[in-house]
FIKOLZA-1660 file (N, C-alpha, C; in steps of 0.1 Angstrom, whole numbers, plus 5000, padded with zeros to 4 digits):
% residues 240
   i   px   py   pz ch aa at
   1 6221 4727 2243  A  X  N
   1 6213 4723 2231  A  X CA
   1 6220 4712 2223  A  X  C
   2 6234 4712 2219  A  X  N
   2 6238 4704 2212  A  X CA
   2 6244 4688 2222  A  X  C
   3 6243 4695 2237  A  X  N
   3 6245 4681 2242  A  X CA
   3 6231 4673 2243  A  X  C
   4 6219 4681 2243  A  X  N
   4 6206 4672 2240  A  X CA
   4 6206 4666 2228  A  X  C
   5 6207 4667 2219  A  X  N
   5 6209 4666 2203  A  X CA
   5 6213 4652 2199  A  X  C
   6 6228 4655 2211  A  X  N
   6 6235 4642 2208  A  X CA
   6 6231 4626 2218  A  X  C
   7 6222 4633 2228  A  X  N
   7 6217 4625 2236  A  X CA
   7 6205 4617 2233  A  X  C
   8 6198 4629 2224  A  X  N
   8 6185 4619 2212  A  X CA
   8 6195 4613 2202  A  X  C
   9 6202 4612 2199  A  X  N
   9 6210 4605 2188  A  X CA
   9 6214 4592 2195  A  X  C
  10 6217 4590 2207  A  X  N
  10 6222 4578 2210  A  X CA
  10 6211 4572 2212  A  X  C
  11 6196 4576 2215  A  X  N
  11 6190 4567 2225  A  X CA
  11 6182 4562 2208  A  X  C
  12 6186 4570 2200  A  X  N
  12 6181 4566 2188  A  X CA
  12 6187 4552 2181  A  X  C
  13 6199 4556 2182  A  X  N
  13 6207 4544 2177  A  X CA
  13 6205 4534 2184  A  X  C
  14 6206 4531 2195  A  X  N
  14 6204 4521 2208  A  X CA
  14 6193 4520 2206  A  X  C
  15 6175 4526 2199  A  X  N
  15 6168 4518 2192  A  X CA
  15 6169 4509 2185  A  X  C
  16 6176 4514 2178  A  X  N
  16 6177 4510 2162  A  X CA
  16 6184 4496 2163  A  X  C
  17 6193 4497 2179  A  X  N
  17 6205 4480 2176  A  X CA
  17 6194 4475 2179  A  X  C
  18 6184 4476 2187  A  X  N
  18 6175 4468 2202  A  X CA
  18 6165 4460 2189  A  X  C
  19 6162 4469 2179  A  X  N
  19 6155 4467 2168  A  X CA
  19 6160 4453 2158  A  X  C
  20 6171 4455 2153  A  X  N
  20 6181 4443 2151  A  X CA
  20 6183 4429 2156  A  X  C
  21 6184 4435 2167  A  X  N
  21 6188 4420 2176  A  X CA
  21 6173 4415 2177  A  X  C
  22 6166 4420 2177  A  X  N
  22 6153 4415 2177  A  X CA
  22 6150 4407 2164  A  X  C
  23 6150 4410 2152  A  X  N
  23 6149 4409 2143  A  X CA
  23 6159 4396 2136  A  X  C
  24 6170 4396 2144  A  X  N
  24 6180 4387 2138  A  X CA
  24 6175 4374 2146  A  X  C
  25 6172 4375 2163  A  X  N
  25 6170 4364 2172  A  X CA
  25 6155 4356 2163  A  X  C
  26 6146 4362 2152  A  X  N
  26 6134 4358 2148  A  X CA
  26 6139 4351 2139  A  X  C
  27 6147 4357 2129  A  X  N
  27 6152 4350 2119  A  X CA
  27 6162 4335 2121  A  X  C
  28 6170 4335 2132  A  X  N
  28 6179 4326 2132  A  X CA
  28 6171 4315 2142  A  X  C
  29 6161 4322 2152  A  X  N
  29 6156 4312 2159  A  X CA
  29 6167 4309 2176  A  X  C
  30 6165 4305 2182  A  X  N
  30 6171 4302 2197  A  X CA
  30 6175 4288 2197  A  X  C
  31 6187 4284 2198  A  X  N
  31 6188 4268 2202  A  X CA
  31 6188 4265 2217  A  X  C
  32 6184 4253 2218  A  X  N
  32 6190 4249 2231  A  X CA
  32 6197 4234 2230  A  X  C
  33 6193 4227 2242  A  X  N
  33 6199 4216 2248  A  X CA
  33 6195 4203 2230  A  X  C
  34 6187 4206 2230  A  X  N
  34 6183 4194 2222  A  X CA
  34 6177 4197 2208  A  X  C
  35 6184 4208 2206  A  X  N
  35 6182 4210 2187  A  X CA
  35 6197 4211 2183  A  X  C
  36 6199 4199 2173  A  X  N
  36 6211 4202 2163  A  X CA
  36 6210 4211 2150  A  X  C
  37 6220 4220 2148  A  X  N
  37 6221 4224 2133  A  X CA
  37 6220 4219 2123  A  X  C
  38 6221 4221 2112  A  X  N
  38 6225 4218 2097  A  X CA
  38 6237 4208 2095  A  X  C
  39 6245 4214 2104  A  X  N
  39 6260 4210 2102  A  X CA
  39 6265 4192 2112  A  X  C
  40 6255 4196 2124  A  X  N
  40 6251 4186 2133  A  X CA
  40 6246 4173 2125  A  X  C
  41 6235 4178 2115  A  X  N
  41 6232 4165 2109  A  X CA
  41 6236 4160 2100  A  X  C
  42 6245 4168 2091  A  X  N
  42 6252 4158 2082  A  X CA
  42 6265 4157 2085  A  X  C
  43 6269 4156 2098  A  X  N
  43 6278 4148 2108  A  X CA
  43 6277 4142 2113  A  X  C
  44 6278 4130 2107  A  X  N
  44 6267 4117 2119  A  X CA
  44 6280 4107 2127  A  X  C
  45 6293 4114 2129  A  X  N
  45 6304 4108 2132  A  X CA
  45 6301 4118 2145  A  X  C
  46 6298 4131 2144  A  X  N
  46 6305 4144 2151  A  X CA
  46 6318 4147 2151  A  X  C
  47 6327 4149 2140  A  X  N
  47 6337 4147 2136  A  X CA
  47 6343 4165 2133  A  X  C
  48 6329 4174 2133  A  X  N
  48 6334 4189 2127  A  X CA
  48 6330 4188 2113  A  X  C
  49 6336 4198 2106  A  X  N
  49 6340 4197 2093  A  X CA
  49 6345 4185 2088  A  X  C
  50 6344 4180 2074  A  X  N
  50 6356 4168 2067  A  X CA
  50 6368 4177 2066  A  X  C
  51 6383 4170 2061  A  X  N
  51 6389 4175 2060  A  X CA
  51 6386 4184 2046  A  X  C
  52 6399 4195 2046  A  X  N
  52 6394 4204 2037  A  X CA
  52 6404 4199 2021  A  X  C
  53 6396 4206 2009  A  X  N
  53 6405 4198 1996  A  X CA
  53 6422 4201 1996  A  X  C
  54 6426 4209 2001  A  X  N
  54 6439 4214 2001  A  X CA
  54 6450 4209 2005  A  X  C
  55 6445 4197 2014  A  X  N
  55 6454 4185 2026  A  X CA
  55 6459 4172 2014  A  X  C
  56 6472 4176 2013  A  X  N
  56 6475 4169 2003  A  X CA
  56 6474 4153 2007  A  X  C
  57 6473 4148 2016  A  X  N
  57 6468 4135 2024  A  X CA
  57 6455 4131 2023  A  X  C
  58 6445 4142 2012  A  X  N
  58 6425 4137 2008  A  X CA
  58 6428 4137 1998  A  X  C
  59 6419 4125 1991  A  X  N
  59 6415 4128 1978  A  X CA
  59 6404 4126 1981  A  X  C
  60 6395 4130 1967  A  X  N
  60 6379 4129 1964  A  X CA
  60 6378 4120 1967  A  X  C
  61 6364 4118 1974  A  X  N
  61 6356 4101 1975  A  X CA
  61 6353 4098 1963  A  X  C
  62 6357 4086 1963  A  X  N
  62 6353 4080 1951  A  X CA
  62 6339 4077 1950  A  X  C
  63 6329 4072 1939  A  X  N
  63 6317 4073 1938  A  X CA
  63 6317 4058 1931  A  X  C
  64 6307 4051 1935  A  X  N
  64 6303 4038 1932  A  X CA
  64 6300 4046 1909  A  X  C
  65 6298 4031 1905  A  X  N
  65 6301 4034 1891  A  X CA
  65 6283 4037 1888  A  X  C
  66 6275 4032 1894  A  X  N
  66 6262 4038 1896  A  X CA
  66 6256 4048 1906  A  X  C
  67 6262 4052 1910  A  X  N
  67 6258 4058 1922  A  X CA
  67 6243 4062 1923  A  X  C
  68 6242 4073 1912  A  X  N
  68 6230 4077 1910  A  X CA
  68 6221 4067 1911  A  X  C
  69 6224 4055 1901  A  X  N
  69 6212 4046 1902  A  X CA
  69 6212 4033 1914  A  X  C
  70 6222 4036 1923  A  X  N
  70 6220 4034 1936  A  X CA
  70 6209 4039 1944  A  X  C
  71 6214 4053 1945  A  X  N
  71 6206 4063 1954  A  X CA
  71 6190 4060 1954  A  X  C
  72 6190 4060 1942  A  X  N
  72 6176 4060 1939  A  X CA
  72 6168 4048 1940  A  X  C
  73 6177 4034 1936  A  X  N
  73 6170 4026 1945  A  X CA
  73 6165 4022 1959  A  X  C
  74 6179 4029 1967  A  X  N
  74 6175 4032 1978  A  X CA
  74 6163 4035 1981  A  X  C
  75 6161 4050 1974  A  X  N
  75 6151 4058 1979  A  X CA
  75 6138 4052 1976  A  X  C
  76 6137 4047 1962  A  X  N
  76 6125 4045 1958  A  X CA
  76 6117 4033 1965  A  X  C
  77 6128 4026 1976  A  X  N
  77 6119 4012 1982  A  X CA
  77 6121 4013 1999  A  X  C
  78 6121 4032 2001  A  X  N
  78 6113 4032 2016  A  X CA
  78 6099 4030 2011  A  X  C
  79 6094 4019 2022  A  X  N
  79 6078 4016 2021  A  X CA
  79 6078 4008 2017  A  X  C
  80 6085 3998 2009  A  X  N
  80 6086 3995 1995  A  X CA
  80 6079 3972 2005  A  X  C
  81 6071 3974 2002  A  X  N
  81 6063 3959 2012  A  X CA
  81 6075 3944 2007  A  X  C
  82 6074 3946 1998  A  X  N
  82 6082 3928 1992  A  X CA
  82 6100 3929 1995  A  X  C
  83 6097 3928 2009  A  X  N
  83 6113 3925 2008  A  X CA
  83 6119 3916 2005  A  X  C
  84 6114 3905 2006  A  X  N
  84 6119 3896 2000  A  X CA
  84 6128 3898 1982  A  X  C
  85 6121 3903 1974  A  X  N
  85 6126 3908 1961  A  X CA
  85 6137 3914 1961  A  X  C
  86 6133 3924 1972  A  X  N
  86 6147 3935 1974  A  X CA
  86 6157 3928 1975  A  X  C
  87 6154 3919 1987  A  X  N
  87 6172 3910 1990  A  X CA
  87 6175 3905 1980  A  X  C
  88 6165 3897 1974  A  X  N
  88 6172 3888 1961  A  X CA
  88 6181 3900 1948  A  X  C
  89 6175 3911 1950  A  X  N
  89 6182 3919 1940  A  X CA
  89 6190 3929 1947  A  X  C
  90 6191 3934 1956  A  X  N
  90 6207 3938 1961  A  X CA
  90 6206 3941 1977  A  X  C
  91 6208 3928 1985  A  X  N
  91 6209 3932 2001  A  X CA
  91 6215 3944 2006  A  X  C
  92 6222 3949 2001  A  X  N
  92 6223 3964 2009  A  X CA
  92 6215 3972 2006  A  X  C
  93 6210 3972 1996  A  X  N
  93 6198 3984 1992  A  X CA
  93 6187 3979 2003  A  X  C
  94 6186 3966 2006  A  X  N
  94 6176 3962 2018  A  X CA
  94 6180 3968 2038  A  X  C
  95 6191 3967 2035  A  X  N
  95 6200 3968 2048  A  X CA
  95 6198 3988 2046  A  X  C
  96 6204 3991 2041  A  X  N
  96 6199 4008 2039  A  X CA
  96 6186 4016 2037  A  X  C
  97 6174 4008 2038  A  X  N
  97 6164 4013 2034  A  X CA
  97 6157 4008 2047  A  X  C
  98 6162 3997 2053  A  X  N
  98 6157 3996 2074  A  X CA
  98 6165 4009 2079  A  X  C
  99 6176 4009 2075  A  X  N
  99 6186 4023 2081  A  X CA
  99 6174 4032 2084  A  X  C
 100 6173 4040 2068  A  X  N
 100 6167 4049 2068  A  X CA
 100 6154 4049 2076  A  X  C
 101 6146 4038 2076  A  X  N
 101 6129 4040 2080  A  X CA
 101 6131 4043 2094  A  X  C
 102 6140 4035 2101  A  X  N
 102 6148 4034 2114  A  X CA
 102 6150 4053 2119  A  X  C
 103 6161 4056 2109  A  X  N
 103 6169 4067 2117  A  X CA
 103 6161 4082 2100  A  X  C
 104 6155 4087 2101  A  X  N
 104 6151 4096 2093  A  X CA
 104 6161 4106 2087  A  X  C
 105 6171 4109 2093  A  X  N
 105 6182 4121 2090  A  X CA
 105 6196 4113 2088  A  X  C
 106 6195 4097 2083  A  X  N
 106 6206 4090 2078  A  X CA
 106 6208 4093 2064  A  X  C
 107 6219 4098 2057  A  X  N
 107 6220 4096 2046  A  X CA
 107 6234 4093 2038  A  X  C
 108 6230 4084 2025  A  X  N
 108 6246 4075 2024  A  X CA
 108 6255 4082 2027  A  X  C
 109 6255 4099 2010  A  X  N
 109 6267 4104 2009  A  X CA
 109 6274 4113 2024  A  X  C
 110 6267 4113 2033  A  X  N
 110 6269 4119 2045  A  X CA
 110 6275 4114 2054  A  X  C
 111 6273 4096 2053  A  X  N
 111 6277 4090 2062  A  X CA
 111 6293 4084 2058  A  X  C
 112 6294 4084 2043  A  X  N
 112 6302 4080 2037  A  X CA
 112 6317 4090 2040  A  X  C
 113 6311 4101 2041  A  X  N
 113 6323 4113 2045  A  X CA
 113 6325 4110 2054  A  X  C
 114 6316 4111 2064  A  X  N
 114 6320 4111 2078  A  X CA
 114 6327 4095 2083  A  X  C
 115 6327 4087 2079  A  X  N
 115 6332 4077 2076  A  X CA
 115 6348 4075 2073  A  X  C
 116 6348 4084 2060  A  X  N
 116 6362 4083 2055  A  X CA
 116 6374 4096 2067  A  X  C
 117 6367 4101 2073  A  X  N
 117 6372 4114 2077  A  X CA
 117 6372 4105 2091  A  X  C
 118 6365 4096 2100  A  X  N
 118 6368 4090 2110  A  X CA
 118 6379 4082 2109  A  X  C
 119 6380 4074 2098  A  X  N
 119 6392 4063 2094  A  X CA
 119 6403 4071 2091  A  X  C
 120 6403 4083 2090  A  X  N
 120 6418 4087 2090  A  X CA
 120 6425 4093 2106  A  X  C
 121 6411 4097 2115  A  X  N
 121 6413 4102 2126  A  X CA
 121 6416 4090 2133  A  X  C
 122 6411 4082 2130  A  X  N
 122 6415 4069 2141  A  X CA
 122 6427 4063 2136  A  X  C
 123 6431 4061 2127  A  X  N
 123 6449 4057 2124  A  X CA
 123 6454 4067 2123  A  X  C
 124 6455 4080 2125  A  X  N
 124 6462 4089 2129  A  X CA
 124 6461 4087 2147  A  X  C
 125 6447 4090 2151  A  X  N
 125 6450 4084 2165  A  X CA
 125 6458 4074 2175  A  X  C
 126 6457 4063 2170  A  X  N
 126 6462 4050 2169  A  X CA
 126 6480 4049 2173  A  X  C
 127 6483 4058 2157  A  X  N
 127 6495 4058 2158  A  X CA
 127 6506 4066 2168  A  X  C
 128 6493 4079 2174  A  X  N
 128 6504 4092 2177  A  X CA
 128 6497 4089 2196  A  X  C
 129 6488 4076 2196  A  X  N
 129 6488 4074 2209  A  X CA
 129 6476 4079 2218  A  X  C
 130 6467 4088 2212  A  X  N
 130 6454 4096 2216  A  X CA
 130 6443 4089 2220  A  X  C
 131 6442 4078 2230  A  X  N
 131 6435 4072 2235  A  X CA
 131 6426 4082 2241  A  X  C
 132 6420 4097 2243  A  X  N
 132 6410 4100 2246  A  X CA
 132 6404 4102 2232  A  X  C
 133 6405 4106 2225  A  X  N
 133 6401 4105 2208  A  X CA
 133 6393 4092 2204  A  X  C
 134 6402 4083 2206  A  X  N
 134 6403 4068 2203  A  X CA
 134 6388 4068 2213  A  X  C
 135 6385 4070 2228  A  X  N
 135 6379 4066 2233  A  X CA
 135 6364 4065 2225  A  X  C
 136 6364 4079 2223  A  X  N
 136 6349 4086 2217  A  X CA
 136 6345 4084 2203  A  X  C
 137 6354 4077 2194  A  X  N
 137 6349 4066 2183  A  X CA
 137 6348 4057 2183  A  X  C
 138 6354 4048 2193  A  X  N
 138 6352 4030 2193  A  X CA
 138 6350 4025 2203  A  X  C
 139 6341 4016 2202  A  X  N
 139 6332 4007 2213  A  X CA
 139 6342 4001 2220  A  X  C
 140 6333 4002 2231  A  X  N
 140 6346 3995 2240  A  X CA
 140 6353 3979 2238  A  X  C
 141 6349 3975 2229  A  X  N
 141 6357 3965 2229  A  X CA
 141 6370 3966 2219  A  X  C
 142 6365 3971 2211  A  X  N
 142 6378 3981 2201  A  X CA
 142 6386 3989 2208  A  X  C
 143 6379 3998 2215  A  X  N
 143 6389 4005 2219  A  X CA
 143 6401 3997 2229  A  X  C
 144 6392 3987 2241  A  X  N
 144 6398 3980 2243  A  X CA
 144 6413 3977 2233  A  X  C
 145 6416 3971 2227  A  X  N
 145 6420 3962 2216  A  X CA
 145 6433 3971 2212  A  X  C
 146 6432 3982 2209  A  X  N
 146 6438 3998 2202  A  X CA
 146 6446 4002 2214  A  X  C
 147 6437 4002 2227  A  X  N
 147 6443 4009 2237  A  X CA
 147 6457 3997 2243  A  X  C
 148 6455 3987 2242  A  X  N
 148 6467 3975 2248  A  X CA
 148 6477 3973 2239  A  X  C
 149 6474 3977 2229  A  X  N
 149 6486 3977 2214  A  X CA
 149 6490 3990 2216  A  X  C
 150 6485 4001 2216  A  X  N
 150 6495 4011 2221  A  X CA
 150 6501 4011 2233  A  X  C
 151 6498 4004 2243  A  X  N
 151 6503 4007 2259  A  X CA
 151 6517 3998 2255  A  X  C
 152 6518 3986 2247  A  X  N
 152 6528 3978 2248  A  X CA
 152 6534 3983 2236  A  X  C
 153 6533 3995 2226  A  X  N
 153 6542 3998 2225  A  X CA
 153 6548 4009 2234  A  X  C
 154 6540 4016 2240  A  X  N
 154 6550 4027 2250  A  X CA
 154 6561 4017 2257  A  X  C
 155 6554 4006 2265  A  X  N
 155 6564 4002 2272  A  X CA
 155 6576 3998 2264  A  X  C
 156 6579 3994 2251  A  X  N
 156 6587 3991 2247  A  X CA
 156 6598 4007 2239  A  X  C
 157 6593 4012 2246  A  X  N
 157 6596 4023 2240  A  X CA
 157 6596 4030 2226  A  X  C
 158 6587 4022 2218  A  X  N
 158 6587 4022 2205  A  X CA
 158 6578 4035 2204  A  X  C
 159 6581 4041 2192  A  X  N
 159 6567 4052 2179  A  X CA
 159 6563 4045 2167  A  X  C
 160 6553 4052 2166  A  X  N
 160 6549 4046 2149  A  X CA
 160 6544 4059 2143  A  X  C
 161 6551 4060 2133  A  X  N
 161 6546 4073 2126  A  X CA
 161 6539 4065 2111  A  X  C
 162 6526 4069 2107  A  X  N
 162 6513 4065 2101  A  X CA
 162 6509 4076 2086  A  X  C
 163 6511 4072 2078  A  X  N
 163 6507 4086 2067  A  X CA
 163 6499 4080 2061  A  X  C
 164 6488 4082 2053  A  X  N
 164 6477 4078 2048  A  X CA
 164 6478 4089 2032  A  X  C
 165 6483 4086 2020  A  X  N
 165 6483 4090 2014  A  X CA
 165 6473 4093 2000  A  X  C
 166 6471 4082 2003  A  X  N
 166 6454 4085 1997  A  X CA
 166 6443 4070 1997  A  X  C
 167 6428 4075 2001  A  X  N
 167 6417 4067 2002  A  X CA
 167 6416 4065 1987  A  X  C
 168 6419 4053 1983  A  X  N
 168 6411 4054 1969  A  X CA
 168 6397 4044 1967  A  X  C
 169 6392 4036 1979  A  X  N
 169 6378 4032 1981  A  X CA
 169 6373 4036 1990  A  X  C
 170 6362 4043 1997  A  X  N
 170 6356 4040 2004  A  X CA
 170 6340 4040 2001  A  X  C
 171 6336 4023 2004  A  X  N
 171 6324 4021 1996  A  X CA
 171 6313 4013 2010  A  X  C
 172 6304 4013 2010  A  X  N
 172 6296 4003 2017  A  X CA
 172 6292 3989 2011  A  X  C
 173 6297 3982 2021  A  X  N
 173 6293 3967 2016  A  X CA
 173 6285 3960 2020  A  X  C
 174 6282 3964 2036  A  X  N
 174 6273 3960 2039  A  X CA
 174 6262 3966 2047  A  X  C
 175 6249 3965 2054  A  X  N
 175 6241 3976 2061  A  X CA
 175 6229 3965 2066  A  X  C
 176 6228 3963 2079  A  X  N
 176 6215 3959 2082  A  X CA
 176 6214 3965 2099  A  X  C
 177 6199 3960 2100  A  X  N
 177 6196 3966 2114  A  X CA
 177 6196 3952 2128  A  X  C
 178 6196 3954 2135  A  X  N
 178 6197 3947 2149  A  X CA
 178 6191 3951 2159  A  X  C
 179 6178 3946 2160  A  X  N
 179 6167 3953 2169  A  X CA
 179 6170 3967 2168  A  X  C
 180 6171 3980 2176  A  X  N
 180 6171 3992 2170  A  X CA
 180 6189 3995 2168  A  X  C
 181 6193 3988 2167  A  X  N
 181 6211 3998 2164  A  X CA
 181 6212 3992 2144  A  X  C
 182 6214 4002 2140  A  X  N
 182 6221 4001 2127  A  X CA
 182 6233 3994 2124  A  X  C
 183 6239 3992 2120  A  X  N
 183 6257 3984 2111  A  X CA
 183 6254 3991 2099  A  X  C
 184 6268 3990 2094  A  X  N
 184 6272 3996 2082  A  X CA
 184 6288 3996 2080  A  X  C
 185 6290 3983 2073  A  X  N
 185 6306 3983 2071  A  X CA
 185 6306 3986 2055  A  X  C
 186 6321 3995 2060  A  X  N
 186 6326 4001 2045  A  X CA
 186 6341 3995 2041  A  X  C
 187 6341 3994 2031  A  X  N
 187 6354 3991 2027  A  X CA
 187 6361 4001 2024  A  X  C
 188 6372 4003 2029  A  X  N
 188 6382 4012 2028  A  X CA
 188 6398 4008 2016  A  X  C
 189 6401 4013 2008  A  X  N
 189 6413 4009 2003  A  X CA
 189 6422 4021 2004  A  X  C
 190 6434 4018 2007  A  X  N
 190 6443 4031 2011  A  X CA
 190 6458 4033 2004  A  X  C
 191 6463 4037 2006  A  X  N
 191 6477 4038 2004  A  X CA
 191 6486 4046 2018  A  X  C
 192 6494 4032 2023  A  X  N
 192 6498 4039 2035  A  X CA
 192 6514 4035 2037  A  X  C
 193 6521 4043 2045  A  X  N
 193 6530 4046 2049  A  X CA
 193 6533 4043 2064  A  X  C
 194 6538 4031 2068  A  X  N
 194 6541 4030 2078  A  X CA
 194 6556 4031 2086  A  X  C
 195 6560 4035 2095  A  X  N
 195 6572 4032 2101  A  X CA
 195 6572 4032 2119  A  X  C
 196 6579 4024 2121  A  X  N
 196 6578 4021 2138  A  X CA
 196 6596 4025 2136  A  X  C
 197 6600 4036 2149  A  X  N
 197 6609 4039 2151  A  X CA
 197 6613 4034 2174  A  X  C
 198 6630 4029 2170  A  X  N
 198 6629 4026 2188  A  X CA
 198 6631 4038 2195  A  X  C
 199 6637 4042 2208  A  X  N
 199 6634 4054 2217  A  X CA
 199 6646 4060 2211  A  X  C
 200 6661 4054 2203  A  X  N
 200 6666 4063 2194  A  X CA
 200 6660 4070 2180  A  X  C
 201 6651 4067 2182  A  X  N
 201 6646 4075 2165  A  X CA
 201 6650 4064 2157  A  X  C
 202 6655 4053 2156  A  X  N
 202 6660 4041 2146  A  X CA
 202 6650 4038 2140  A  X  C
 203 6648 4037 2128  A  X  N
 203 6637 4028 2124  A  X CA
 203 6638 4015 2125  A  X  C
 204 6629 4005 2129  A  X  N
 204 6633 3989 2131  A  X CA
 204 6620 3984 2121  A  X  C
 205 6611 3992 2117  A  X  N
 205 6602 3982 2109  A  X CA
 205 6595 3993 2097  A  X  C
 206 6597 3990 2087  A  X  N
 206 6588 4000 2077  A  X CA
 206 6603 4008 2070  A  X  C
 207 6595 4016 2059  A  X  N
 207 6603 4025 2046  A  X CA
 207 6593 4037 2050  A  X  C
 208 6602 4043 2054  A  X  N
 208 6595 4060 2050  A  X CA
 208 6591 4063 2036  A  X  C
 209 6598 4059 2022  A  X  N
 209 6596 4062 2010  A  X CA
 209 6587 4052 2005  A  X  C
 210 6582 4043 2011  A  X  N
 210 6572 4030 2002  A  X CA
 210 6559 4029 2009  A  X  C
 211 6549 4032 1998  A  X  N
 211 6536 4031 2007  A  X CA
 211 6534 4020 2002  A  X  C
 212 6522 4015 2010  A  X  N
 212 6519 3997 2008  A  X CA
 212 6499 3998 2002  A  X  C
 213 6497 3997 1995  A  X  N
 213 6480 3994 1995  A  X CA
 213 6474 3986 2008  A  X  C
 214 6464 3988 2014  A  X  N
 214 6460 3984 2029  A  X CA
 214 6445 3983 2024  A  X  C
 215 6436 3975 2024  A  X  N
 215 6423 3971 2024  A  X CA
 215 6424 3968 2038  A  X  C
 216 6409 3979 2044  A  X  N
 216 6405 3974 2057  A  X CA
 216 6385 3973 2055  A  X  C
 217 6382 3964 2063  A  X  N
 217 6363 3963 2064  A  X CA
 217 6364 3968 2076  A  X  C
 218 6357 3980 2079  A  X  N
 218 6354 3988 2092  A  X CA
 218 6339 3988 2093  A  X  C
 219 6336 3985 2105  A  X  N
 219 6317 3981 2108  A  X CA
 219 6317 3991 2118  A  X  C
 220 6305 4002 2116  A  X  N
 220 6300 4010 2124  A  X CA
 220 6289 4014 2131  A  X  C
 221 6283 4012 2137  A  X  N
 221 6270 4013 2147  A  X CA
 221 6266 4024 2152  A  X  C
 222 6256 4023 2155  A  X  N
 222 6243 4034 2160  A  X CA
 222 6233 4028 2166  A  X  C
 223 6228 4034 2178  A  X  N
 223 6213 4034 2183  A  X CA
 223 6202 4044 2178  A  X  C
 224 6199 4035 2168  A  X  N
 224 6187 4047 2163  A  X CA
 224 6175 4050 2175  A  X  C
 225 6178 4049 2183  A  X  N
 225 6169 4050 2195  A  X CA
 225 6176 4061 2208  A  X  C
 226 6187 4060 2207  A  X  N
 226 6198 4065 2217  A  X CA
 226 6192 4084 2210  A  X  C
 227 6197 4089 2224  A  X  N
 227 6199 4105 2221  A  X CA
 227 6213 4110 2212  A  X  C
 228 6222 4100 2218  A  X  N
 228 6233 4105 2211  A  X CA
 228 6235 4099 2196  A  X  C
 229 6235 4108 2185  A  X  N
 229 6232 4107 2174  A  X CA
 229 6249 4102 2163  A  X  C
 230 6252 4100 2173  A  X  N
 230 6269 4098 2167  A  X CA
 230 6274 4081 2164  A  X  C
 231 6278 4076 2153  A  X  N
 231 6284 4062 2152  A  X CA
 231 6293 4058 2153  A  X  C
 232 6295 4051 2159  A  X  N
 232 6312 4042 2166  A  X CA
 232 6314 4031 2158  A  X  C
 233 6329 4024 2160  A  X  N
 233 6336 4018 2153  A  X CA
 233 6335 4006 2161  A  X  C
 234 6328 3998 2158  A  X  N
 234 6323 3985 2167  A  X CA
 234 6330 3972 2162  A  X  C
 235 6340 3970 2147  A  X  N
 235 6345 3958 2145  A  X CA
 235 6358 3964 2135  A  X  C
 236 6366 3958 2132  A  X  N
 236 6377 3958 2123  A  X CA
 236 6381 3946 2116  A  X  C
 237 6385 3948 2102  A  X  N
 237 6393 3934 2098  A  X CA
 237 6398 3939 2085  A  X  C
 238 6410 3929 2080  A  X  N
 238 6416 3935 2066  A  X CA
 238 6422 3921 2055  A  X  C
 239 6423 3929 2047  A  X  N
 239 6428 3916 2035  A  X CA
 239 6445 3912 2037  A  X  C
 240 6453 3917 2050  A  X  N
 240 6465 3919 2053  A  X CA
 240 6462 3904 2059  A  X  C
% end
């Protein structure tokens, strides 16, 4: 009797999960091949998470001195017929509002992270030699470019160790479309730390104790038409 008992008790419980998982699979829904998450789309680098606030190497993004009354220009001239006006009163707001009509799930402060969180992966990349990393952010003619500056320093037997101490701009300057691929260069201002040491560990160029301010213009692209929903690092240049 009591081993029957306990035999309705399991097949009870083993209801009750069968009930659950049913219940959760409704609520969360099934992904497959070709649905992104939440997290997916306001990653438009595919980068993961940004870094987290505790990395003494982030600070806050800074915010344009209107920002709000950015945004909302933005927003308020999808549709918006007289472009001509627009340009004359602020070409990026024109260049970002083709973005948008273009790619539907583009948005600044999103892109802006994922932006500043690439620019640290890629001069951290750069420096420590990670040419498969490097591959999967920059167009091939960049990467090209990245990858023959690191090869000749291996052969010389050189390192460069790279610290990035803090972003204190990263802003958009510019934004237009090109038949279907997007641009969008941001200005970056940094505080950095460089040193190149030889195969003794010598340092032969840079101060470990002196970071230098570094302005770079980084231009990034997208196929608003492509499946793969991720932007690459398609030009470089700096006020150095």
């Amino acid at each position: 009797m009591g081993n029957g008992i306990q035999f309705l008790d399991i097949i009870f419980f083993a209801l009750i999960a069968a009930f659950l998982v049913l219940r959760l699979r409704n609520v969360l829904g099934k992904r497959d091949g070709h649905q992104r998450d939440q997290n997916d789309q306001n990653d438009p680098f595919n980068l993961g998470r940004p870094p987290q606030a505790g990395n003494e190497n982030v600070v806050s993004l800074p915010e344009r001195e209107d920002s709000g009354a950015f945004e909302e220009l933005v927003n308020s001239r999808i549709g918006d017929e007289d472009a001509a006006e627009i340009d004359q009163q602020d070409p990026l707001a024109v260049g970002l509002t083709q973005i948008m009509r273009a790619d539907k799930s583009f948005e600044v402060e999103d892109f802006l992270v994922g932006a500043r969180t690439a620019f640290e992966m890629i001069i951290g990349g750069f420096a420590s030699g990670d040419t498969d990393m490097l591959q999967a952010l920059l167009s091939r003619e960049v990467y090209g470019n990245f990858a023959e500056a690191i090869a000749k320093r291996e052969d010389a037997d050189e390192s460069l160790e790279t610290l990035i101490s803090a972003i204190r701009v990263s802003e958009m300057v510019e934004a237009y479309m090109e038949g279907a691929t997007a641009y969008v260069t941001v200005k970056f201002v940094s505080d950095q730390t460089k040193v190149t040491r030889n195969a003794e560990g010598k340092i032969i160029d840079g101060d470990p104790q002196e970071s230098t301010e570094v302005t770079d213009f980084w231009t990034f692209a997208h196929n608003t038409r492509a499946r793969d929903p991720n932007w690459t690092l398609v030009a470089t240049g700096s006020l150095d």
